[in-house]
N, C-alpha and C positions, 0 to 999 in steps of 0.2 A: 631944763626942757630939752636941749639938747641932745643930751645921755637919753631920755626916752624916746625920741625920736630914733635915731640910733639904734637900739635896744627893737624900737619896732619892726623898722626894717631890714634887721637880723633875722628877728621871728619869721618874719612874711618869704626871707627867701626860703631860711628853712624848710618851712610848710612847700613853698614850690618844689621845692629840689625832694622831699621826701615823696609827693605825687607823680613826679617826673619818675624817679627811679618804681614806684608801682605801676604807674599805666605798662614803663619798657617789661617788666618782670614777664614769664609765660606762666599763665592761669595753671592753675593743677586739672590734669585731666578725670572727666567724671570716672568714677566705679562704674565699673560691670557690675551692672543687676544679680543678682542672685537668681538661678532657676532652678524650682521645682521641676523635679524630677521624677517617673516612677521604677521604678527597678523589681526584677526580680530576682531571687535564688536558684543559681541552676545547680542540677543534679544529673546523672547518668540513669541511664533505663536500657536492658535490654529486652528489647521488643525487636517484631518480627517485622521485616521491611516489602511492603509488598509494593510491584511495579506492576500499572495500571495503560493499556493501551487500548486505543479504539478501533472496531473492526468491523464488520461486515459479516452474512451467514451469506455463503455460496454451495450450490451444488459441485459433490467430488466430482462429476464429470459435466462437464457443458462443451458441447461441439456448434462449432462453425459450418455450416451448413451453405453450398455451394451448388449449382449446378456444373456438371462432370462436361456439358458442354455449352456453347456460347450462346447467345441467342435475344432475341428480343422477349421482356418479361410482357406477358399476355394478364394474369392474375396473380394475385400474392393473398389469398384466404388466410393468411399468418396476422395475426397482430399481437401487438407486445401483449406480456401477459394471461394470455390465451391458455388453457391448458389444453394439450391435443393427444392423443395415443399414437402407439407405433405404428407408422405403416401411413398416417393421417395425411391429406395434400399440403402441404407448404406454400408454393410456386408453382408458377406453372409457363415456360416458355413458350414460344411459335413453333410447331413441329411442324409445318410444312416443306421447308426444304429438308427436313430430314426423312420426313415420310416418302417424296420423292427421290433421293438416295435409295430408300431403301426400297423403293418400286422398281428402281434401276438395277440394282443388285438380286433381286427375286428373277430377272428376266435375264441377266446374264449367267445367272445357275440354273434356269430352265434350255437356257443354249448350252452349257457346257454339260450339261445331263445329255442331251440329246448326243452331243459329240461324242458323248462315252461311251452311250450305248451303240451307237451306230460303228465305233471302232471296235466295240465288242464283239461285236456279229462278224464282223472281217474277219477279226484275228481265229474264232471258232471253223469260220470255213475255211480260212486258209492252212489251219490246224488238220482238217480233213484233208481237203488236198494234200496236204504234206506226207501225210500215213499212208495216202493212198500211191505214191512215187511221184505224184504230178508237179510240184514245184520244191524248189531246193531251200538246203538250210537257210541261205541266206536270207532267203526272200521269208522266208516264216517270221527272222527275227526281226527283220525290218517293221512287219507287221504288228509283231507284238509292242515294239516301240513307239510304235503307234498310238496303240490305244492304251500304254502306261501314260503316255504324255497326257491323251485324251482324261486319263483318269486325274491329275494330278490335277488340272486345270477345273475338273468339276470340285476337286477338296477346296481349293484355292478361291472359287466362286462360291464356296458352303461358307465357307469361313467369313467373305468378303460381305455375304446378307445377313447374317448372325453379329457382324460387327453394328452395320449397319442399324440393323433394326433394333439392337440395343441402345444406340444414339437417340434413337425415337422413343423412346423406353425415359431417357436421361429427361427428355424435356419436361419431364416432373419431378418434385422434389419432393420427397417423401421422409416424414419423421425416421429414423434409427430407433425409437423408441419412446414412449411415453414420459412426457415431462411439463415443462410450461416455458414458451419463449420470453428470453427475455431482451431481446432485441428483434430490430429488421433492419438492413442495409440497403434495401433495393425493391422499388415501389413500378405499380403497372408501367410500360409503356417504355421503361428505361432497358438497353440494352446492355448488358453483362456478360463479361467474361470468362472462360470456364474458369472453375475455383475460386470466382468472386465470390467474397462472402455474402450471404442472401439473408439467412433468418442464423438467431443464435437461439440454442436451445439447452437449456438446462435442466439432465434428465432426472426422471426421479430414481430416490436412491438416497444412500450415507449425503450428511452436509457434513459443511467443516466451516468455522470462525477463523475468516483469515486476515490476518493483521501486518504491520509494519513494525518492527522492532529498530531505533538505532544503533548504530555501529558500536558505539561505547556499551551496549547493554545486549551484545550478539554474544558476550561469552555465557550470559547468564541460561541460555537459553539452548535446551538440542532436546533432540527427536525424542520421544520416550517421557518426556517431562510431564507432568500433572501439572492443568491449569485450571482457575473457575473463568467461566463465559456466563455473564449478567447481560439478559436482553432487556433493553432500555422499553419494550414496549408494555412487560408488567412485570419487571426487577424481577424474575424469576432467573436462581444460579443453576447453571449446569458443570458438571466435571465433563473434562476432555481431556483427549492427549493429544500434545504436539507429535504432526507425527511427518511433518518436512519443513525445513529450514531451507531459505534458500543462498546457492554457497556463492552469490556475485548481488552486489548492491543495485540499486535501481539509480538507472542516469541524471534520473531527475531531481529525485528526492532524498538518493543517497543513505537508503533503507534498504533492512532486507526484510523479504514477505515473511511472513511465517504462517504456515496451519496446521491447526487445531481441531482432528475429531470430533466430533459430536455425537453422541451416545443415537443408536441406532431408532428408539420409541422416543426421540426430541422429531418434532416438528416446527422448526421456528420460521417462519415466513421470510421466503429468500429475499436481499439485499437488505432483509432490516438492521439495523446498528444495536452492535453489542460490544460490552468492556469486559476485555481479556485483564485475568490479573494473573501475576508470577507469586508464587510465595514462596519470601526466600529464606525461612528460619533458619534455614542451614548455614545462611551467611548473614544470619544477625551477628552485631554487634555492641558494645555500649555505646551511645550515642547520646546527646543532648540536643533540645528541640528547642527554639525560639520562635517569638512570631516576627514575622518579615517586616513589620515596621523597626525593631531593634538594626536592623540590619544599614548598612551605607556601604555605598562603593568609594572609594578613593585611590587614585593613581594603578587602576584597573586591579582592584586588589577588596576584598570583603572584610569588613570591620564590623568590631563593635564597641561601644562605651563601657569600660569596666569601672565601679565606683569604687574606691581605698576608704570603708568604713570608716577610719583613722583620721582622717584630713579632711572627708568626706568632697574630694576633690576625682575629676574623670582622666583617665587617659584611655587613649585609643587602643585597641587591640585585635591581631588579623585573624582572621576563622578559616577555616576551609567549609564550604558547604558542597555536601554529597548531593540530597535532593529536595525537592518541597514536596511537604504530606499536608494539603489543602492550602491554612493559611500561614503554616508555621516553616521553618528551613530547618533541616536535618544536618547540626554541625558534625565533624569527625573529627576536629583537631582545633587547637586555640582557645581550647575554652577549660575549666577544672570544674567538680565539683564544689561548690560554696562561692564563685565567685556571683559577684552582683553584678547584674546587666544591665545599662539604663535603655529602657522599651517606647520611652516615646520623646522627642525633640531631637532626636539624635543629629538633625541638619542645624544644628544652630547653638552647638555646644563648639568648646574648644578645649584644648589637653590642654590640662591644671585646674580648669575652670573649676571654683568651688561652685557647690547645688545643695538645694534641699533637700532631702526625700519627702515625696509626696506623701501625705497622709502617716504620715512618723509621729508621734508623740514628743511633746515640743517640754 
């Protein structure tokens, strides 16, 4: 009885001491899930890359339109959009002080007229006299100086009511020519300074589709170039030519304008939005296209998941992307033909990680 007792409590520690060292042991860590994947086969294609920019239809010449003198504005018959002919009232300032100027100036060249002719008449009789022995050189020439002064004085008042009455002249603003405003800066009542700008006016004549290009895409582009202009308002394409570039960037936005001709029987409805494209066959290249879900950024650097048939296992691999054409990215480098691309979970994968192919035959 003894011996089994004994024997027992052999057993029993055993059995402790064998759960003791499994409870301390560390559990095995779960597997990683397996994840379906779907991949595709890339290839090369050379196709034509066309770069697509948004733009506006402006008239080739639009003037800023000013009154030549200062004044209080009386009426502005201008309103945006208006279409008016050459010669048409614009504006119209307060000519009263200038109308009295110039009442002031008519009366001082009706005095310096009189003065003219009245030293005229001098210098004719003292002309006679002088033929006839009765007064001397001197006094002739005295005379004559007279009434050249008297003369200068009356050009000098011709000129001074001629300036004048042109100033009267200015306090209207009158179209350059036939076209359609598309602005007003300066409303009744408000006083204006000469060369403030008053109405803008864009004449009729050639348009042209003018656009912004960036910097990175300023080589692609110069004067003489063929481009298509699609107006957004019934997809109708037109051919143009770039025919200025402009050679300093914009402070703001760090663009440079460009414009684009317009075939002279185009009537497209000024400021409406149109999509300028470049086509650059000339500088196509082989290229591979993915869609932008494939794509991840990491450590400021563009990747993508490449699958090893073989192992059927991912690693990471860096692209260069040129541009995007709608929803796909245009790679130029890091990629081969035949390699496999994994196109969707790409945040939630890791380099080794084995996967599935999706829809694979099992």
């Amino acid at each position: 009885m003894l011996y089994l007792n004994m024997l027992s409590h052999r057993f029993s520690s055993l059995v402790f001491l064998v759960l003791l060292l499994t409870a301390c042991g560390k559990a095995e860590p779960p597997r990683e899930p397996m994840r379906a994947v779907k991949v595709m086969t890339v290839g090369e294609s050379s196709a034509t890359t066309d770069l697509e920019f948004s733009g506006e239809v402006r008239a080739r010449i639009e003037s800023s339109l000013g009154f030549r003198v200062a004044g209080k504005v009386l009426s502005r018959p201008a309103e945006v959009g208006q279409r008016v002919k050459a010669g048409q009232l614009l504006a119209h300032l307060d000519p009263q002080d200038y109308r009295a100027s110039a009442d002031a100036a008519e009366a001082q060249l009706v005095a310096a007229q009189t003065n003219r002719d009245v030293a005229g008449a001098d210098f004719k009789r003292y002309q006679d006299l002088h033929a006839q022995g009765f007064i001397s050189v001197a006094e002739l020439q005295r005379r004559e100086s007279v009434y050249m002064s008297a003369q200068a004085q009356w050009r000098q008042a011709q000129a001074q009511s001629s300036v004048q009455s042109n100033q009267t002249g200015y306090t209207r603003l009158l179209a350059d020519g036939a076209g359609i405003v598309t602005s007003v800066d300066a409303s009744a009542g408000q006083v204006v300074a000469a060369g403030q700008p008053v109405v803008r006016l864009a004449l009729d004549g050639p348009r042209d589709a003018v656009f912004s290009v960036p910097e990175d895409k300023l080589g692609l582009l110069k004067a003489g170039d063929l481009v298509k202009v699609r107006q957004w308002v019934d997809g109708k394409v037109l051919d143009a030519v770039v025919r200025d570039v402009s050679a300093s960037a914009d402070p703001v936005t760090r663009t440079f304008v460009a414009k684009a001709a317009l075939p002279k029987d185009a009537t497209p409805v000024l400021g409406s939005t149109v999509t300028v494209s470049l086509g650059l066959a000339k500088d196509a290249v082989n290229t591979i296209k993915l869609p932008t879900s494939a794509l991840r950024l990491e450590a400021g650097a563009t990747s993508v998941w490449v699958l090893d048939p073989n192992t059927l296992t991912v690693k990471p691999q860096a692209i260069e992307v040129n541009t995007a054409s709608g929803n796909e990215a245009v790679v130029t480098s890091g990629l081969k033909n035949g390699d496999q691309v994994v196109l969707s979970g790409v945040h939630v994968l890791t380099a080794g990680q084995k996967v599935s192919v999706f829809g694979a035959a099992k």
